[in-house]
C-alpha positions in Angstrom: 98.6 115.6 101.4 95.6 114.6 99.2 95.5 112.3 96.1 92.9 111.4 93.8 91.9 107.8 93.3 90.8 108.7 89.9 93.8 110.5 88.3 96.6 109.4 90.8 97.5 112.4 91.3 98.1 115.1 94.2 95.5 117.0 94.6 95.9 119.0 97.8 98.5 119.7 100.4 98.2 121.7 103.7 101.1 122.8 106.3 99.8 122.9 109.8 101.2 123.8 112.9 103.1 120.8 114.8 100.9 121.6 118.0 97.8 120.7 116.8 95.4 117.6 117.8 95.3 114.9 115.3 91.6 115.3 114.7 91.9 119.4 114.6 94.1 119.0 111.5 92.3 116.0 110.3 89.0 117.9 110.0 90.2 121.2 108.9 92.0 119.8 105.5 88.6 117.5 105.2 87.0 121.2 105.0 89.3 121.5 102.1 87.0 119.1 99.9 83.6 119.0 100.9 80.7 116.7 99.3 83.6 114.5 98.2 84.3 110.6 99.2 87.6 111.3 100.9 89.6 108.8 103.4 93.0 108.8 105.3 95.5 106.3 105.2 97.5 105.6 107.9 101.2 104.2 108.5 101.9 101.7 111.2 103.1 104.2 113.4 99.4 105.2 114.1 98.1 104.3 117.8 95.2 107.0 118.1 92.3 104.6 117.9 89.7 106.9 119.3 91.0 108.9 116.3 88.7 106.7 114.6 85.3 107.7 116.3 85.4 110.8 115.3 86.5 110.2 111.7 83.3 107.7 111.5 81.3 110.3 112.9 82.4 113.1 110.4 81.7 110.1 107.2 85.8 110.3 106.8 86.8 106.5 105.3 90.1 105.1 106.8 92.4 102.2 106.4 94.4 101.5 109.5 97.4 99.0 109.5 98.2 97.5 112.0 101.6 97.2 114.2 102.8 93.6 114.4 101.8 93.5 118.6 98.9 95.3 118.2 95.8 93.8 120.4 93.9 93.6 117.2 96.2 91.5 115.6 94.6 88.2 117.0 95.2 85.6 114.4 93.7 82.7 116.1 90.5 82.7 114.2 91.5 83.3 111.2 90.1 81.3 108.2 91.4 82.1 105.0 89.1 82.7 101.9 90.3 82.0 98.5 93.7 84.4 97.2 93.7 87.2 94.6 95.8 88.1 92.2 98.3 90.9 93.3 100.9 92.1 90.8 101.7 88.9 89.6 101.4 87.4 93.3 98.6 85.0 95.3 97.4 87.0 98.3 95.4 85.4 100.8 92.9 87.7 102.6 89.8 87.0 105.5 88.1 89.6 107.4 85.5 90.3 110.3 83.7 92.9 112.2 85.2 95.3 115.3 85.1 98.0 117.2 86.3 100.1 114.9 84.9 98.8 111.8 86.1 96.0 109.4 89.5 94.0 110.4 91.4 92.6 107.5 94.1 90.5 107.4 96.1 89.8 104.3 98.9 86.7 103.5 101.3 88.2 100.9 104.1 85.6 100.1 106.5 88.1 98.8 105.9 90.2 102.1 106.7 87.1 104.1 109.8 86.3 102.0 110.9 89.6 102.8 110.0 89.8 106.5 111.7 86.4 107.5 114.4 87.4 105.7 115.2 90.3 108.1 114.6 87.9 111.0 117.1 85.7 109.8 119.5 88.5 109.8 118.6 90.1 112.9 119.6 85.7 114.4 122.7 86.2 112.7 123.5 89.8 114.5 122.4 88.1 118.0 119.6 90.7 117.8 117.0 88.1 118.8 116.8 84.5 119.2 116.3 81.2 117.6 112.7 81.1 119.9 112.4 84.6 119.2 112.7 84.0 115.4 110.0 81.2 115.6 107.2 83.6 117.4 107.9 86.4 115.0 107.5 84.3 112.3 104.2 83.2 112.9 102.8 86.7 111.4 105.8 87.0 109.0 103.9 88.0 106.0 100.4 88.9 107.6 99.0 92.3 107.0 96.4 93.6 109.3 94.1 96.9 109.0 91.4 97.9 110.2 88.7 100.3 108.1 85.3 101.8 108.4 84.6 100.3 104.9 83.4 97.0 104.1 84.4 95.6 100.7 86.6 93.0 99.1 89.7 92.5 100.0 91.1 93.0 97.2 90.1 96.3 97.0 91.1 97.3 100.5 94.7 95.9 100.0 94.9 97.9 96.5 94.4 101.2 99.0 96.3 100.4 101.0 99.3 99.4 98.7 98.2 102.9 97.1 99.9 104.7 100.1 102.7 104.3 97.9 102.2 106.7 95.9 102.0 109.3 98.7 105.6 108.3 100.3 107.0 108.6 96.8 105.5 111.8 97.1 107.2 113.0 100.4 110.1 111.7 98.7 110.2 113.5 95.4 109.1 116.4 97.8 111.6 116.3 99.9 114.9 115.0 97.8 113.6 116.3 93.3 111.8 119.3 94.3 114.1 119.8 97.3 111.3 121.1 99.8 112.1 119.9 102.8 113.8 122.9 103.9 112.2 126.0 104.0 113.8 128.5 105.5 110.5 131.0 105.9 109.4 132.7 108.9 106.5 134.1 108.2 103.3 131.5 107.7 102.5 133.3 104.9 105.7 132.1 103.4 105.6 128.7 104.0 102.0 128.6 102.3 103.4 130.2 99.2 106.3 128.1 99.2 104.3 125.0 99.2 102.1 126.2 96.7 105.1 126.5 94.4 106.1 123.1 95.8 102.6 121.6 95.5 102.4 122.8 91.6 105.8 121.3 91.0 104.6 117.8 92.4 101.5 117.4 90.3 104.3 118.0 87.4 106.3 115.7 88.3 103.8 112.9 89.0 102.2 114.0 86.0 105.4 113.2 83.8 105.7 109.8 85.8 102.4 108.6 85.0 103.1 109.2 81.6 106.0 107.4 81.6 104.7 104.7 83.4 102.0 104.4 80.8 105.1 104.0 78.1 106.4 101.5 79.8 109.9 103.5 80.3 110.6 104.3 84.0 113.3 101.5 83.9 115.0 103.5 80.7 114.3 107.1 81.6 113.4 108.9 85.2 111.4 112.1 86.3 114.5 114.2 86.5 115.9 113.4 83.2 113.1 114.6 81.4 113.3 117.4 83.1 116.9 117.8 82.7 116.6 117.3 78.7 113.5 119.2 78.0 115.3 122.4 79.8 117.6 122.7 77.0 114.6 123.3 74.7 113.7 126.8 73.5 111.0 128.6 72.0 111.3 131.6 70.4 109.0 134.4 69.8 109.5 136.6 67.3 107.6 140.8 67.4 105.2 139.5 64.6 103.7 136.7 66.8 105.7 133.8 64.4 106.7 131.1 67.1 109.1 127.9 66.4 111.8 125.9 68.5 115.2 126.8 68.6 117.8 123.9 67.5 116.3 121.2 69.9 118.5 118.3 70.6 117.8 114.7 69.1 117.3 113.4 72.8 115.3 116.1 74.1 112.8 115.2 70.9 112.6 112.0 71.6 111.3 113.2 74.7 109.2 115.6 73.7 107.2 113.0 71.6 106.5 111.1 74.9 104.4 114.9 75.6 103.0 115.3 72.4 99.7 117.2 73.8 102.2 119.6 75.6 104.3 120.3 72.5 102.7 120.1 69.5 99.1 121.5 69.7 
């Protein structure tokens, strides 16, 4: 799945065979959107490092994070340059050069809040120890990721925290549209069916970003506007005359959060 960095919003989605290479799949939906500045970003689960070559070598951008015992998470020389401002939170950040690029590494308080937390919980389940805890802890809170690109860190860790946006995709994808079952034999199916899915995802983060803009996700969600704008009607009579049908007083209020969509 493709977003765009200027609209936030899907712009692409491709279903591939689960037998293909990484980089086979990786280049073929790059094909999808050529003479554009386009870059992956990976989840921790990602251990393909030679992966990276070839992205480098096709002009592919990447941002890699990086698992907790990962050999490139050496924090010994780390020297911290001064914090940014991350939603409301001080985020220390330093970087150098690597094999594979730029290595970042990124002290987010609320992150290591969160993160010693659980370690706390997993000493109080006898999951690990007391000693255990205190290694752990030493990169409680430390984000590291590796990338071809070489900015500020600021910037990177806004990318990265943008992979956000794509696993709230999956999700809608896969729980609001209901997609995650298909059900199709035929490959031409399964493309058409995510076509149909694909539309109704740029909808649906569409309608988010507007009410995210409003300042209302906390009072209304995605699905309720769906739910209350399906009871409005528009009727067409054989002269060409259109109007709404009785529309209800809730279902107006929401309407006026669309007003481009309803009243050209």
């Amino acid at each position: 799945m493709a977003f765009s960095n200027h609209t936030n919003l899907p712009v692409g989605v491709e279903v591939f065979p689960g037998s293909m290479r990484d980089i086979t799949t990786i280049r073929d939906f790059r094909k999808r959107f050529p003479k554009k500045e386009f870059g992956f970003i990976f989840d921790k689960g990602f251990s393909s490092y030679a992966l990276l070559d070839d992205l480098r070598e096709d002009r592919t951008h990447y941002l890699v994070p990086l698992k907790k015992n990962s050999i490139y998470m050496d924090t010994r020389w780390l020297q911290w340059k001064g914090p940014f401002v991350y939603r409301g939170r001080h985020v220390l950040c330093t970087k150098k050069k690597s094999d594979y690029g730029v290595t970042y590494f990124f002290d987010d308080q609320k992150v290591r809040g969160d993160q010693e937390t659980a370690l706390l919980k997993s000493v109080k389940k006898d999951t690990i120890t007391l000693e255990e805890f205190e290694e752990k802890r030493k990169l409680a809170g430390i984000i590291g990721i590796i990338s071809d690109l070489d900015r500020d860190g600021e910037d990177v860790y806004d990318l990265y925290k943008s992979r956000e946006d794509v696993e709230l995709a999956f999700d809608a994808l896969n729980n609001a549209i209901d997609s995650d079952k298909t059900y199709l034999r035929t490959e031409e199916g399964v493309r058409g069916y995510y076509f149909v899915s694909f539309l109704a995802l740029r909808i649906y983060f569409g309608i988010l970003r507007r009410l995210q803009e409003k300042e209302l996700t906390s009072k209304i969600s995605v699905e309720e506007v769906m739910f209350e704008l399906s009871k409005v009607m528009k009727i067409r009579e054989k002269n060409g005359k259109e109007y709404f049908a009785k529309i209800p007083k809730r279902a107006r209020k929401i309407m006026d959060i669309f007003p481009e969509v309803f009243y050209k």
